[in-house]
C-alpha positions, 0 to 999 in steps of 0.5 A: 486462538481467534480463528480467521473468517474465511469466505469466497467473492465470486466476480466476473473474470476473477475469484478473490479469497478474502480473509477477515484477519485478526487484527495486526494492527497498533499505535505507538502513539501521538494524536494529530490536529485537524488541517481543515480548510473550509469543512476540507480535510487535507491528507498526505499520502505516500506509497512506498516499495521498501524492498525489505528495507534492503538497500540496493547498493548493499543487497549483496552483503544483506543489510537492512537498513530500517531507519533508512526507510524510516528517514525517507517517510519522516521527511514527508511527514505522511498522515497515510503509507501503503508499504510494499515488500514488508519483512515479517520475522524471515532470516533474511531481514531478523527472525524477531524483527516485523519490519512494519511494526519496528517502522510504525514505533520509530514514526510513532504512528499506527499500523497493519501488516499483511500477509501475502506468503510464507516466506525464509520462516516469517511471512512477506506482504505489505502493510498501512501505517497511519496517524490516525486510528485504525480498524476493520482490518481485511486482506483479500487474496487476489486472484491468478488464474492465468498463471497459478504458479506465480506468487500470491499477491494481496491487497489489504484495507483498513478503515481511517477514523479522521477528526470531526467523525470523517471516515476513509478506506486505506488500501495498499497492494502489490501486484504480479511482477510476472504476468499480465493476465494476472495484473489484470484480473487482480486490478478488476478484483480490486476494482470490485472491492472499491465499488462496493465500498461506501466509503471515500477509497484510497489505494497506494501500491506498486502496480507492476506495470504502467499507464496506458497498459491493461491493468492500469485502464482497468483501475481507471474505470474505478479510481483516479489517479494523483498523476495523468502524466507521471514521474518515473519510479524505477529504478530508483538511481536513473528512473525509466518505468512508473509503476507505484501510483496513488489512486482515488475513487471516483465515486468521492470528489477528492481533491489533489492538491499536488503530486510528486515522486521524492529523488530517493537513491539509497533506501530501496530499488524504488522510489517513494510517491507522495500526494497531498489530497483534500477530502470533504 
């Protein structure tokens, strides 16, 4: 068995664990075209809390309703998902179902699951899906120094191969829902990761808190929104709080050609953001 790489990042404020992961990661296969507009790159990006593909209206009989994810993502036809709240074999959602990978082969895209904790036999994370080719796989533990006792988040990369040799870092992450501090420290780790990274960054996630907060002030000293002023994304019936944002790092000349949270109401307690972006 490959044992997993193990080391520490020690950064102002924050401690992250990083583990280099075995690769979780596969294609269920079609190839995709270039959209190149004056040596441009054109990417649409969408980032999506599924609560466990668990729809609201049905959370107290269990169900899981896959292909109801699967449906909202293929209407946009993303080249990029961050995924949040992905089942991995648990009871609640099938002991022999990987939510990420039964969404990757319905969409026929690629994917990368990670692992945030163990949870009702299986594990619980997040997780990327692509068009294009996927590798160097990482998951980051974050830190919660302010209140240990809450759950492990994580934010996990992975680098996109694009046409033409192009070259992108995917990240998706989840938040602490319960504390502040956390959020924060977790948003200044993110922050160093992104700035000591050369390539052009993308990060989706469900940040847990909103604009004008500490956290996502922290996150604007490293990356861009795709919004300034930003439609709200829960709940998913009557939206009130926008807390699932796509951000670009500063450092590259993204361009955001537009931006838009999708009037989903049945497949998870959030909804879906989409933006289509332009890379030189």
């Amino acid at each position: 068995m490959m044992k997993t790489k193990i080391k520490y990042l020690i950064i102002p404020a924050a401690i992250i664990l990083f583990s280099s992961c075995v690769s979780n990661s596969h294609i269920a296969g079609n190839n995709k075209n270039d959209r190149m507009g004056s040596n441009n790159t054109a990417l649409t990006v969408m980032t999506y809390n599924v609560h466990h593909c668990n729809p609201p209206s049905k959370a107290k009989e269990g169900v899981i309703d896959i292909d109801a994810i699967v449906k909202v993502i293929q209407a946009q036809n993303p080249d990029l998902v961050a995924l949040q709240e992905i089942d991995d074999r648990t009871e609640r959602s099938g002991k022999d179902i990987n939510e990420a990978e039964v969404i990757a082969k319905k969409l026929k895209m690629y994917y990368y699951f990670g692992k945030a904790i163990d949870y009702a036999g299986g594990g619980y994370g997040t997780a990327i899906l692509s068009k294009y080719p996927i590798s160097e796989e990482e998951r980051y533990f974050l830190p919660k120094q302010a209140n240990e006792a809450m759950e492990q988040r994580i934010l996990i990369t992975v680098r996109i191969k694009l046409p033409g040799e192009k070259y992108l870092r995917f990240g998706c992450t989840h938040l602490d829902a319960g504390n502040a501090k956390n959020r924060e420290l977790q948003a200044i780790a993110i922050n160093h990761v992104a700035k000591n990274d050369s390539l052009p960054f993308i990060l989706g996630g469900d940040f847990n808190d909103v604009i004008g907060s500490k956290t996502i002030q922290t996150l604007d000293e490293v990356f861009l929104r795709s919004c300034d002023v930003c439609e709200p994304t829960i709940p998913q019936d009557k939206p009130k709080s926008t807390i699932d944002f796509i951000l670009f790092d500063k450092k590259h000349p993204f361009g955001i050609s537009s931006y838009k949270v999708i009037a989903e109401t049945y497949a998870s307690d959030h909804r879906p953001v989409v933006a289509v972006v332009t890379l030189p």
